[in-house]
C-alpha positions in Angstrom: 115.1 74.8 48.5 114.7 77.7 50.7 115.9 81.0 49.5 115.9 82.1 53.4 118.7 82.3 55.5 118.6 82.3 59.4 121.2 84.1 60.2 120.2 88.0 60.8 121.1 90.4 57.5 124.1 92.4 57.9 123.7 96.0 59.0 123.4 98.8 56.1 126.3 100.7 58.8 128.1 98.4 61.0 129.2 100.6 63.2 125.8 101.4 64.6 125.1 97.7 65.3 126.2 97.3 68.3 124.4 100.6 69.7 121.0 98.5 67.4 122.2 94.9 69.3 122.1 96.8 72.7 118.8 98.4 72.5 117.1 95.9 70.7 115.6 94.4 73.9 113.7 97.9 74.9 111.7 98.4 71.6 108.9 96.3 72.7 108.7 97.7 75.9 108.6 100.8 74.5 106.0 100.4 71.7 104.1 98.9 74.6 104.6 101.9 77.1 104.1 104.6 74.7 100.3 102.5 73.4 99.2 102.3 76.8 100.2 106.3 77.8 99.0 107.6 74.9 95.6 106.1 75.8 95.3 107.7 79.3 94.5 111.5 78.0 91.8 109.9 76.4 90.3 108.3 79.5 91.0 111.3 81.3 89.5 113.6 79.1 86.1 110.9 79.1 85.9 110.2 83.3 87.3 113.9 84.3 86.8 116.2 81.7 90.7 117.3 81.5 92.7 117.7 78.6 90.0 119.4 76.5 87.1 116.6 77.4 83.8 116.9 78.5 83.4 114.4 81.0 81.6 111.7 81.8 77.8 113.2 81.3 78.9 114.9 78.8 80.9 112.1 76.6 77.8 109.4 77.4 74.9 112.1 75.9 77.7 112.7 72.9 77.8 108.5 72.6 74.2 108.9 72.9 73.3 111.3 70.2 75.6 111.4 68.1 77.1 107.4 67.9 74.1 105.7 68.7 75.8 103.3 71.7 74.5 103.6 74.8 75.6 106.5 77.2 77.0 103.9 80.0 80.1 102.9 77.0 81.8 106.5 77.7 82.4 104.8 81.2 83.7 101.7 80.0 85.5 103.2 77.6 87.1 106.2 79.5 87.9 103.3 82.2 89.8 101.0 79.6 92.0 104.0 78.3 92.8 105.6 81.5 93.5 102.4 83.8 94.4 100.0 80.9 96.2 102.7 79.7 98.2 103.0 82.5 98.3 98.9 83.4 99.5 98.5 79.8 102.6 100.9 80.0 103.9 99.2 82.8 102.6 96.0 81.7 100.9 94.9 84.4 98.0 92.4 83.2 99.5 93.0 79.9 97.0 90.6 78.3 93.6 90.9 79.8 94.1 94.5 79.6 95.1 94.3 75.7 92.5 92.4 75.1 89.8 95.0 76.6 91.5 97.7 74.9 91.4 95.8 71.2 87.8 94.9 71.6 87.2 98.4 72.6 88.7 99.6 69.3 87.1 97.0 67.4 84.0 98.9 67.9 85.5 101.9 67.5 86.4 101.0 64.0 83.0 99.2 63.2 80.2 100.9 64.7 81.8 104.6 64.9 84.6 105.4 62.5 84.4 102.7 59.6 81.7 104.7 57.7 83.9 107.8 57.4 86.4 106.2 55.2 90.6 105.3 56.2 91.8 108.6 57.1 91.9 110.0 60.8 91.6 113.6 59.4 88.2 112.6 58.3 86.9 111.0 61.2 87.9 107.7 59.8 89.3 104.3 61.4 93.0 104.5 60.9 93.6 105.8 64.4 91.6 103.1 66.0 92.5 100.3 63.7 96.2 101.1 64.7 95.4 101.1 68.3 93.8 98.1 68.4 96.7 96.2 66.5 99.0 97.2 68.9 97.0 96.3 71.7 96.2 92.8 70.0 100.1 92.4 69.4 100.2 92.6 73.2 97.5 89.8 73.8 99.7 87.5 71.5 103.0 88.5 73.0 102.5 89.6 76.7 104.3 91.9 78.9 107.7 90.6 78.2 111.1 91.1 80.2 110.6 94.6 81.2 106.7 94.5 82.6 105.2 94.4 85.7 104.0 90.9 85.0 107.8 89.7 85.0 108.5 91.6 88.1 105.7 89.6 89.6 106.5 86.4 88.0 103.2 85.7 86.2 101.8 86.2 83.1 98.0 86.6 82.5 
């Protein structure tokens, strides 16, 4: 016997459930707009030095001397958050680019962050780890209704 019902549990304040029922349909596209924006400063601040970055020299010497990867990963990387960033918020290869951007965060969390423990404040992998489960969420799910891969009637 299941102790589960199917039916959707009755709002705490039903008069907000319609406004709830209405938007419902633009949380995803939101969650999936606001990862992929929120990467782009980062990309620009690795490929054109804006937002308080160095560039692109100087981010591949800092990967260099101070990570260990090799110098030509601040181009890959700075390429993934500023383009994928951008592809992802309007969901346009929603899932090739999702996937670049979690295996990009899968070695940010295991060969630069995981050694300085859970918090971001400390340099550790929470921030990544976050990033890459909601970029992994989007190589499960896809663009959805509201992406550029709708518009255009395929999904990658």
């Amino acid at each position: 016997m299941s102790t589960f019902s199917s039916s959707s549990p009755k709002p705490l304040i039903p008069a907000i459930a319609p406004l709830t029922q209405a938007l419902s349909p633009l949380a995803e596209p939101l969650v999936r707009a606001t990862t992929g924006l929120l990467l782009v400063p980062h990309g620009a601040q690795k490929l054109f030095g804006l937002f308080g970055g160095y560039g692109l020299d100087a981010t591949g010497q800092f990967f260099a001397a101070k990570l260990g990867l090799p110098p030509v990963l601040a181009l890959v990387a700075g390429l993934i958050e500023f383009f994928g960033g951008l592809a992802l918020a309007i969901g346009l290869l929603t899932r090739p680019v999702a996937a670049l951007v979690t295996g990009m965060m899968v070695v940010a969390v295991f060969g630069v962050h995981l050694g300085n423990g859970f918090f971001w404040t400390s340099g550790g992998f929470e921030y990544p780890l976050m990033w890459g489960i909601l970029a992994a969420s989007f190589v499960i799910r896809g663009g959805g209704r509201f992406s550029a891969d709708a518009l255009i009637g395929r999904e990658f």
